[in-house]
C-alpha positions as CSV (number, residue, x, y, z in Angstrom):
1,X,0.0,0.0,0.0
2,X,1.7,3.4,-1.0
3,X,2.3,5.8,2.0
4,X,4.1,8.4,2.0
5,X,7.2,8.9,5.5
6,X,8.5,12.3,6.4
7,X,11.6,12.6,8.2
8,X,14.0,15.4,9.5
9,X,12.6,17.5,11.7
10,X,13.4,18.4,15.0
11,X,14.6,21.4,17.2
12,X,17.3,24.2,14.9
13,X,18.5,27.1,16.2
14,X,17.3,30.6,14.9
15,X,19.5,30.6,11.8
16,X,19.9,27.1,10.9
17,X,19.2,25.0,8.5
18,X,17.0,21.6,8.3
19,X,16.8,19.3,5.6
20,X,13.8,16.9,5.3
21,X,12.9,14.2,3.6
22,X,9.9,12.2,1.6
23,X,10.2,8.9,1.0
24,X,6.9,6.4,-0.6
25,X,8.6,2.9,0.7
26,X,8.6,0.1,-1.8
27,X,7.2,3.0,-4.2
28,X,8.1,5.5,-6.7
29,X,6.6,9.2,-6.9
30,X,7.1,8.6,-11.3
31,X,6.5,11.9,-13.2
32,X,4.2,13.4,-10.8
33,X,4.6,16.3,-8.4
34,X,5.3,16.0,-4.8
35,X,4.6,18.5,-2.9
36,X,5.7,19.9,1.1
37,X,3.0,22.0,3.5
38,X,3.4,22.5,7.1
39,X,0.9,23.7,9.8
40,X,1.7,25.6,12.7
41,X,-0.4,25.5,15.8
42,X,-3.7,27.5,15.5
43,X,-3.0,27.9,11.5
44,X,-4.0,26.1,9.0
45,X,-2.0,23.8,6.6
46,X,0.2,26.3,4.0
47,X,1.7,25.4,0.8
48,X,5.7,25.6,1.2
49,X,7.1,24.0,-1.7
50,X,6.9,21.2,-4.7
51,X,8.7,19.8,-7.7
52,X,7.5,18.2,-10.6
53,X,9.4,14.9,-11.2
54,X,9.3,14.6,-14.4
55,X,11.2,17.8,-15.3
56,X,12.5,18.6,-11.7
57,X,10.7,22.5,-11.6
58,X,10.0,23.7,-8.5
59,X,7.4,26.0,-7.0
60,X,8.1,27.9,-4.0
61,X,6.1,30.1,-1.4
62,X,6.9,33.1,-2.3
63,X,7.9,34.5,1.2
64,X,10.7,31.3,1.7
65,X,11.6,31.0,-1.5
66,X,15.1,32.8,-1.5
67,X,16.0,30.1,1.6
68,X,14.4,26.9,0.5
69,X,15.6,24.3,-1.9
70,X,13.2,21.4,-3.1
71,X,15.4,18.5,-5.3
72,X,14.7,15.0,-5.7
73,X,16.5,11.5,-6.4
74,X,17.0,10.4,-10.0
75,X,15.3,6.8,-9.1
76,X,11.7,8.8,-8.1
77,X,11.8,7.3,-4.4
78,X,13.2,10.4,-2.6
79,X,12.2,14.1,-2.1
80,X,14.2,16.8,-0.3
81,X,13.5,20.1,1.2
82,X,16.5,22.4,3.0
83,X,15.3,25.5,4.4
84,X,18.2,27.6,5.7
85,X,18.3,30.5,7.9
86,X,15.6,29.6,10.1
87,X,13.2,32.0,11.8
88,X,10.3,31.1,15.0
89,X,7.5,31.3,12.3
90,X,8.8,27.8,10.3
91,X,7.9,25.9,13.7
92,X,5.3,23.5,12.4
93,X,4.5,20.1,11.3
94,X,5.5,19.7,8.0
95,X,4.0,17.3,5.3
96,X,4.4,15.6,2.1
97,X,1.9,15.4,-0.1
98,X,1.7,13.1,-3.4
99,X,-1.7,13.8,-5.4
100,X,-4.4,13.1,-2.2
101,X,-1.9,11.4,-0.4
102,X,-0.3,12.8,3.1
103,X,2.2,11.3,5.6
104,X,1.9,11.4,8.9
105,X,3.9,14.5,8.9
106,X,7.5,15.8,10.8
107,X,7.3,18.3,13.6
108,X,9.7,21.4,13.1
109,X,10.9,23.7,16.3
110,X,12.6,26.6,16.0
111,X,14.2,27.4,19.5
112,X,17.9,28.3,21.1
């Protein structure tokens, strides 16, 4: 059954940078877009970044965009997201998404 695992969050200092990571076990995303959101507490979920496999583009929100990078793995199994120079507002769960599939999501704290 396709599902789709998030991992790489935890606590970063103001400032750093975090690199997370989609995966679809025993699955491959093929041509298709994947995409990352994130929901902070009290918010609702926001549309951060996504990449189309087939060609690689990527789409950014605009705000992040100069500090986020969104690549993925020739053999269509893996998606990354770096976000650099982190502020308190990234805190969050963040989430993969592949068409009308979600994971479980990867919780993101942005503390000294």
């Amino acid at each position: 059954q396709l599902r789709l695992v998030e991992s790489g969050g935890g606590v970063v200092p103001p400032g750093g940078s975090l690199r997370l990571t989609c995966t679809a076990p025993g699955h491959k995303f093929g041509i298709n877009k994947v995409s990352w959101y994130r929901q902070a507490p009290g918010k609702e979920r926001e549309f951060v970044a996504s990449i189309m496999y087939s060609n690689g583009t990527p789409e950014y929100k605009a705000s992040i965009e100069h500090r986020t990078t969104i690549s993925r793995d020739p053999g269509q199994t893996t998606v990354w997201m770096v976000m650099n120079v982190m502020e308190p507002t990234d805190k969050g769960t963040y989430y993969c998404d592949f068409g009308t599939l979600w994971g479980q999501g990867t919780q993101v704290t942005v503390s000294a």
